[in-house]
The first five atom37 places (N, CA, C, CB, O) and aatype in JSON, in Angstrom:
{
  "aatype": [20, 20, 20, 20, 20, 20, 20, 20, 20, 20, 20, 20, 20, 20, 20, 20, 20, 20, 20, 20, 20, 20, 20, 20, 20, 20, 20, 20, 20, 20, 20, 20, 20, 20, 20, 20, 20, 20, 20, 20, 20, 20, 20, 20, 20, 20, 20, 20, 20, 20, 20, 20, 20, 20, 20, 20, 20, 20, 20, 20, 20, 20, 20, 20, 20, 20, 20, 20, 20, 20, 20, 20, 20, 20],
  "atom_mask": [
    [1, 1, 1, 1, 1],
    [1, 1, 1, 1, 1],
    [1, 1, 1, 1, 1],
    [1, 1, 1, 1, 1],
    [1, 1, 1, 1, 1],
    [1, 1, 1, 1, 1],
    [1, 1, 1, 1, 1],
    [1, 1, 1, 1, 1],
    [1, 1, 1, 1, 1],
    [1, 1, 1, 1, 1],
    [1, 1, 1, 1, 1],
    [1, 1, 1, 1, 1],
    [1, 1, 1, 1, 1],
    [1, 1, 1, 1, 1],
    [1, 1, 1, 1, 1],
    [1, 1, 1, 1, 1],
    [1, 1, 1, 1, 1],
    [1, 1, 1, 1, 1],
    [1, 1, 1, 1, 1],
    [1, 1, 1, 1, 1],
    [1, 1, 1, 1, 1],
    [1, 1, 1, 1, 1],
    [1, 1, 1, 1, 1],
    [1, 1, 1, 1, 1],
    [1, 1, 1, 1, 1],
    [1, 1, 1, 1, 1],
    [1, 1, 1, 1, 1],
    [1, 1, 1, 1, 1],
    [1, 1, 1, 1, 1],
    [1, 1, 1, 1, 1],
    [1, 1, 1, 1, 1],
    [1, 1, 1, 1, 1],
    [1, 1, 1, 1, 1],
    [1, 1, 1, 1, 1],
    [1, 1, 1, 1, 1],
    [1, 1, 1, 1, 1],
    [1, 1, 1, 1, 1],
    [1, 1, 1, 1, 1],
    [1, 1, 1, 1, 1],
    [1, 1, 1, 1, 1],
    [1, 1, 1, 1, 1],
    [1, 1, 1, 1, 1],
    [1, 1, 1, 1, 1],
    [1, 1, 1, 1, 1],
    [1, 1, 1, 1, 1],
    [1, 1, 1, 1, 1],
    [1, 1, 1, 1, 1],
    [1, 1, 1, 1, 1],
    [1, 1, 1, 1, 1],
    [1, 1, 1, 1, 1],
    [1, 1, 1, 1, 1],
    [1, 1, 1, 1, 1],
    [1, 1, 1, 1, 1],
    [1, 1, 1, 1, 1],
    [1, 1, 1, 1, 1],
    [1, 1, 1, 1, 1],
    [1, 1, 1, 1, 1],
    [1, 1, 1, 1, 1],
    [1, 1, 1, 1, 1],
    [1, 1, 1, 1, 1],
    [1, 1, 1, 1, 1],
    [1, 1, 1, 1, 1],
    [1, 1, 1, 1, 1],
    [1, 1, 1, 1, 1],
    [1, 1, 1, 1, 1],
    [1, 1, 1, 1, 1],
    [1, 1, 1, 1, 1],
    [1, 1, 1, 1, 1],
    [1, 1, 1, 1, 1],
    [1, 1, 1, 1, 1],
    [1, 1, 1, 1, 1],
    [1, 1, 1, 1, 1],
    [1, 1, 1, 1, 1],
    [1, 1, 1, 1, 1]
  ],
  "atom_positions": [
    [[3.59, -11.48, 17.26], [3.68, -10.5, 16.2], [4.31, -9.24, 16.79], [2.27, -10.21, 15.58], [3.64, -8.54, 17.55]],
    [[5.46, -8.95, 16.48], [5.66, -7.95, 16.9], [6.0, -6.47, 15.79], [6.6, -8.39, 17.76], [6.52, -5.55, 16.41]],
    [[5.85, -6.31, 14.84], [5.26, -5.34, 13.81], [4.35, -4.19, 14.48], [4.35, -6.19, 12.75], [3.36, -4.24, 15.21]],
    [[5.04, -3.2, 13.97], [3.82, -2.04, 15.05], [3.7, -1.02, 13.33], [4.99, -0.64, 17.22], [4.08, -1.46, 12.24]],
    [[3.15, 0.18, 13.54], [3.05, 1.17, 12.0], [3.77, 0.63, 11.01], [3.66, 2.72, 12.04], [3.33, -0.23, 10.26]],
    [[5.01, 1.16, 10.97], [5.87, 0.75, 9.97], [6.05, -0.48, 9.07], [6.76, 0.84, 10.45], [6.39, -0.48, 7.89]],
    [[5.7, -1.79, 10.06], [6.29, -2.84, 9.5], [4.91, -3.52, 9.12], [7.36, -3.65, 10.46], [4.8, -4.28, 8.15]],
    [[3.77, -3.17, 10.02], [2.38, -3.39, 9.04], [1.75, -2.8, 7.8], [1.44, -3.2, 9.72], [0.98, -3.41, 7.05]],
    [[2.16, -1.53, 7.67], [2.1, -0.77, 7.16], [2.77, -1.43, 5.15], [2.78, 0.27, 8.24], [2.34, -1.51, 4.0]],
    [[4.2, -1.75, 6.06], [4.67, -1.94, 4.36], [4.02, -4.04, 3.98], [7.34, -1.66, 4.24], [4.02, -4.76, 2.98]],
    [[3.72, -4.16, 4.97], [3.44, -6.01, 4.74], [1.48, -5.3, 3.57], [2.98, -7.53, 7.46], [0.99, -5.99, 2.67]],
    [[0.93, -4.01, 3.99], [-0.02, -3.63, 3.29], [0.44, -3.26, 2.15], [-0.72, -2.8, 3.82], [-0.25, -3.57, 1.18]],
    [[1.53, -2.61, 1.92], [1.57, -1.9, 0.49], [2.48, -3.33, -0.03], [2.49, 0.03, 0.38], [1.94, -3.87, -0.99]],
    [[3.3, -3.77, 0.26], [3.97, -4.92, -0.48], [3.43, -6.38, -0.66], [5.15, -5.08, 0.13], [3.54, -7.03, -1.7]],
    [[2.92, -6.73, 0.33], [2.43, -7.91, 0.42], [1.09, -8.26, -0.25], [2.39, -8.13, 1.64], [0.89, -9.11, -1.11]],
    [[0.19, -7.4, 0.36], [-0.97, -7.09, -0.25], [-1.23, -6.35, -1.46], [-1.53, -6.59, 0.49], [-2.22, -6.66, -2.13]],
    [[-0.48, -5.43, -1.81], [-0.67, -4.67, -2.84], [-1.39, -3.21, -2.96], [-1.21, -5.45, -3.52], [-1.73, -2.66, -4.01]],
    [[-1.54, -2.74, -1.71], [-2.9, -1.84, -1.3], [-2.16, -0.63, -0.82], [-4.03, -2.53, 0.03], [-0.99, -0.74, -0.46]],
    [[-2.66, 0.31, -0.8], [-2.18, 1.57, -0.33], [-2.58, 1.31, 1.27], [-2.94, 2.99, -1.15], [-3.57, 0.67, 1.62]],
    [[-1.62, 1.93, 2.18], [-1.66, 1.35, 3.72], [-2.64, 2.67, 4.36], [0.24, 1.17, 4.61], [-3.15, 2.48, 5.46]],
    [[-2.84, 3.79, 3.76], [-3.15, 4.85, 4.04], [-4.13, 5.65, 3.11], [-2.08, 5.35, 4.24], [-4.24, 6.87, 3.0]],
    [[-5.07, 4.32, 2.23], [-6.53, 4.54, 1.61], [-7.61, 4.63, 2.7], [-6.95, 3.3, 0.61], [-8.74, 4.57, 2.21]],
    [[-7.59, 4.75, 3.96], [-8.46, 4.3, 4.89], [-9.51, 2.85, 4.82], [-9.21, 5.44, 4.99], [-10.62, 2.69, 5.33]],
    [[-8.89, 2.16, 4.21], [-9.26, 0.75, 4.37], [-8.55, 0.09, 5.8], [-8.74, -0.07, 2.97], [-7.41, 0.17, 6.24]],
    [[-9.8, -0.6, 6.3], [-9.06, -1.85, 7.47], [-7.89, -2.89, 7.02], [-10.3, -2.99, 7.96], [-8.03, -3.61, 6.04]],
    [[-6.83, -2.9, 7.75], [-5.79, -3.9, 7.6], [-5.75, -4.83, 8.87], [-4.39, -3.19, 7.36], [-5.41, -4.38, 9.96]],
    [[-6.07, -6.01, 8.7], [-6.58, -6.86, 9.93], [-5.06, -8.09, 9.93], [-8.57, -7.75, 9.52], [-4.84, -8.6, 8.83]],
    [[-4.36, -8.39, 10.79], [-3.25, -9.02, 10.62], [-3.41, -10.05, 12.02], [-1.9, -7.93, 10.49], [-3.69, -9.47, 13.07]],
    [[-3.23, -11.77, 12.06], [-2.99, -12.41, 12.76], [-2.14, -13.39, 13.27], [-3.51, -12.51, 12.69], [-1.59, -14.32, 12.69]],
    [[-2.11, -13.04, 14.47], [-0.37, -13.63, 14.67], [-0.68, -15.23, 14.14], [0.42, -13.6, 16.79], [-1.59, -15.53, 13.37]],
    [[0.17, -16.04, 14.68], [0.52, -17.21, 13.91], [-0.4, -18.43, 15.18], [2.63, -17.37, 13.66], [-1.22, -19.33, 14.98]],
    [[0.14, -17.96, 16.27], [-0.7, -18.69, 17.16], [-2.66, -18.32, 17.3], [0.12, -18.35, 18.59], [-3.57, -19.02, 17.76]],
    [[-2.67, -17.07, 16.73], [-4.16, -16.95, 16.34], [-4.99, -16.31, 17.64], [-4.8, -18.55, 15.92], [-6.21, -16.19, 17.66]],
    [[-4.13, -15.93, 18.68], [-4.4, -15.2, 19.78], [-4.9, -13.75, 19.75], [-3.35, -15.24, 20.43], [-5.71, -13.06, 20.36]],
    [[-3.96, -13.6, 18.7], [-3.42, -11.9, 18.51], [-4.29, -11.46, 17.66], [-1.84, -11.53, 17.86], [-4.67, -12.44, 17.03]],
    [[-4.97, -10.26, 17.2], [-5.0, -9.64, 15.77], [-4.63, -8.02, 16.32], [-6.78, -9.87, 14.82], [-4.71, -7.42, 17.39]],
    [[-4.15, -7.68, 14.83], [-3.68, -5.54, 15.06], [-4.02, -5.3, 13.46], [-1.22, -4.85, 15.57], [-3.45, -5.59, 12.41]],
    [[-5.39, -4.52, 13.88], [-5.88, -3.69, 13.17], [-5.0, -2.22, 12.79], [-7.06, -3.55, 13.81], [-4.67, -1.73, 13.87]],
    [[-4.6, -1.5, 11.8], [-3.94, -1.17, 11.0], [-4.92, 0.29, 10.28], [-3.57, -2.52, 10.18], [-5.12, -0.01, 9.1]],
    [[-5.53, 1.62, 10.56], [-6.24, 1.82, 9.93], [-5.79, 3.69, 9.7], [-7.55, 1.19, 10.52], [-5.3, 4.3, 10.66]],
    [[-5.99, 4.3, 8.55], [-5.26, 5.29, 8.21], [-6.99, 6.46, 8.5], [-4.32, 5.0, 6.37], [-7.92, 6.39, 7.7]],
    [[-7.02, 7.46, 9.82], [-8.23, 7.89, 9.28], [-8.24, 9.06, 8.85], [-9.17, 7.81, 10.04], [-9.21, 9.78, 9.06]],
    [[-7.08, 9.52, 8.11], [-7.4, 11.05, 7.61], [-6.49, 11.97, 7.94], [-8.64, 11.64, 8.14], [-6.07, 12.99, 7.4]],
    [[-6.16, 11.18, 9.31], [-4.88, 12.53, 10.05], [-3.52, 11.91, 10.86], [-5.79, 13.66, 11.57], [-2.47, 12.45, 11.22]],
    [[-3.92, 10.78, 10.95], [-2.43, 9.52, 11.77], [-3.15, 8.52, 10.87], [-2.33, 8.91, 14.1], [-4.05, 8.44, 10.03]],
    [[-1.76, 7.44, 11.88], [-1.9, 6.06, 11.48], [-2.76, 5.69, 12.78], [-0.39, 5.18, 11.22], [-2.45, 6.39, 13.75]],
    [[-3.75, 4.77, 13.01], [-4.31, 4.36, 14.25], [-3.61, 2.64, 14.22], [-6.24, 4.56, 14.25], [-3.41, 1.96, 13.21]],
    [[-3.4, 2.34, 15.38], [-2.8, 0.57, 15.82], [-3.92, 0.21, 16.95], [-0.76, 0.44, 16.74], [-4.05, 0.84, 18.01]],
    [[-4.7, -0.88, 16.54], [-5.46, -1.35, 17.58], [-4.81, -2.84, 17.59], [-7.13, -1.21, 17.32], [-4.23, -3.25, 16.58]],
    [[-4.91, -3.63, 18.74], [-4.73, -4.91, 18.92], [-5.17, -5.26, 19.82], [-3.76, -5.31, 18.9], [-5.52, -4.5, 20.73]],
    [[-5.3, -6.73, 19.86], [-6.56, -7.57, 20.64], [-5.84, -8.87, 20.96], [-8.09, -7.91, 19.61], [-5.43, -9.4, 19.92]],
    [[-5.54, -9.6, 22.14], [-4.93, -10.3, 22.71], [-6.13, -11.47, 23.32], [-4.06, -9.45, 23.62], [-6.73, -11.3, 24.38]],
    [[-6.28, -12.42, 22.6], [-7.68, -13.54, 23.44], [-6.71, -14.3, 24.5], [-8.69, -15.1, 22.08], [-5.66, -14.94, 24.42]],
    [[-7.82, -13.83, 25.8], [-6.72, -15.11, 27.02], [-6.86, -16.43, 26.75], [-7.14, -15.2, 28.81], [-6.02, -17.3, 27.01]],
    [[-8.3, -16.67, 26.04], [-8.53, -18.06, 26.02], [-9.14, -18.09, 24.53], [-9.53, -18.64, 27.31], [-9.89, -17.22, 24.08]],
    [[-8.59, -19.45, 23.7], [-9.36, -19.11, 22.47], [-8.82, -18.73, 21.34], [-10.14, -18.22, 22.65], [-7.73, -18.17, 21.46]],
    [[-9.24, -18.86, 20.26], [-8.43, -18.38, 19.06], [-9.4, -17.89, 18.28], [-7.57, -19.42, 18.29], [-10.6, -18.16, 18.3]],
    [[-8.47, -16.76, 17.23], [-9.89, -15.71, 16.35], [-10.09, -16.77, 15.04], [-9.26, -13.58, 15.57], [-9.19, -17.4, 14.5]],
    [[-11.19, -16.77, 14.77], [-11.74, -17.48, 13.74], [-11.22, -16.92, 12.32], [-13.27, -17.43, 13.88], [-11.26, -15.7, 12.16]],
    [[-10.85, -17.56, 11.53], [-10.28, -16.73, 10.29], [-10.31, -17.52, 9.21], [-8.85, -16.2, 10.41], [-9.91, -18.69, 9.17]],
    [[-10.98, -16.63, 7.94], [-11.02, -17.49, 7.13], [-10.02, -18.01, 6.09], [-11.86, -17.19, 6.71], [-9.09, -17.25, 5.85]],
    [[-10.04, -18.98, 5.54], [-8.74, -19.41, 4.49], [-8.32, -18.5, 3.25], [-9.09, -20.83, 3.77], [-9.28, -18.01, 2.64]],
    [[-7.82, -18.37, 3.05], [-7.34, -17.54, 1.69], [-6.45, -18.67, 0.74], [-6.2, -16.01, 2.19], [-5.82, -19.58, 1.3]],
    [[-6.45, -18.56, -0.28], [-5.99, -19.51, -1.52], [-4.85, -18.41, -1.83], [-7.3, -19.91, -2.98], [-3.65, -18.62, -1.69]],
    [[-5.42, -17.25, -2.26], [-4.56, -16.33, -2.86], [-3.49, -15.75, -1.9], [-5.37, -15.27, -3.43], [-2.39, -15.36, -2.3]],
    [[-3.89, -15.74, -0.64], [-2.81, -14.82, 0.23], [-3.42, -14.08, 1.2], [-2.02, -13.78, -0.61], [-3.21, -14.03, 2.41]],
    [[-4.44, -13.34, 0.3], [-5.3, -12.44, 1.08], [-6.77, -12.67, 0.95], [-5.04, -11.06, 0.71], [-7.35, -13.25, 0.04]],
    [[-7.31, -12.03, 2.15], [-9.26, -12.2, 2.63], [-9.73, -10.86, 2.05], [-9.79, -12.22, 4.79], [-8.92, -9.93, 2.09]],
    [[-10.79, -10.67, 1.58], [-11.15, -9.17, 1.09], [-12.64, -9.67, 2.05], [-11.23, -8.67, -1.11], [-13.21, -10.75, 1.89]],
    [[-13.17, -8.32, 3.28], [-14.54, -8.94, 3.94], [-14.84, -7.91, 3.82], [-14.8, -9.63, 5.32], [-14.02, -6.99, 3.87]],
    [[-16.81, -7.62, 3.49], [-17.37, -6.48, 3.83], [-18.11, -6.55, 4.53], [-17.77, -5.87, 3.12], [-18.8, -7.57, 4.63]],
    [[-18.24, -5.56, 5.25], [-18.88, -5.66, 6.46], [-20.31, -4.04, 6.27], [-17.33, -5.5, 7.94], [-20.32, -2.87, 5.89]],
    [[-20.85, -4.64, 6.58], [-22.56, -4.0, 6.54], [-23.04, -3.95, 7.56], [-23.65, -4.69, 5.84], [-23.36, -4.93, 8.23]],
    [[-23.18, -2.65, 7.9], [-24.33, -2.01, 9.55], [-25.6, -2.33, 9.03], [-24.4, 0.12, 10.08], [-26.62, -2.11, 9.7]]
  ]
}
């Protein structure tokens, strides 16, 4: 995956349909399933996190429609 702000950014507002810069999480995984880059707007920049597994792949769930909507509860 090589997409950094910009090009995650518009795969959120076009693809998804979502404003890229509501401060909602945008969670994106590469194709081999190694990768994910979190995407998150908090108020004052854009923040880019990403996560590289040496061994292993991220668990992810199926989508029918395109997209996963998850909430997550402390």
């Amino acid at each position: 995956m090589r997409k950094g702000f910009v090009g995650l950014s518009a795969l959120a507002e076009h693809v998804l349909k979502q404003k890229a810069y509501s401060g909602h999480l945008f969670i994106f995984r590469g194709r081999r399933g190694d990768l994910i880059k979190i995407i998150w707007w908090d108020g004052q920049g854009a923040c880019l996190f990403s996560k590289r597994l040496e061994k292993g792949r991220f668990v992810w769930p199926s989508a029918k429609s395109g997209k996963v909507s998850l909430l997550i509860m402390s």
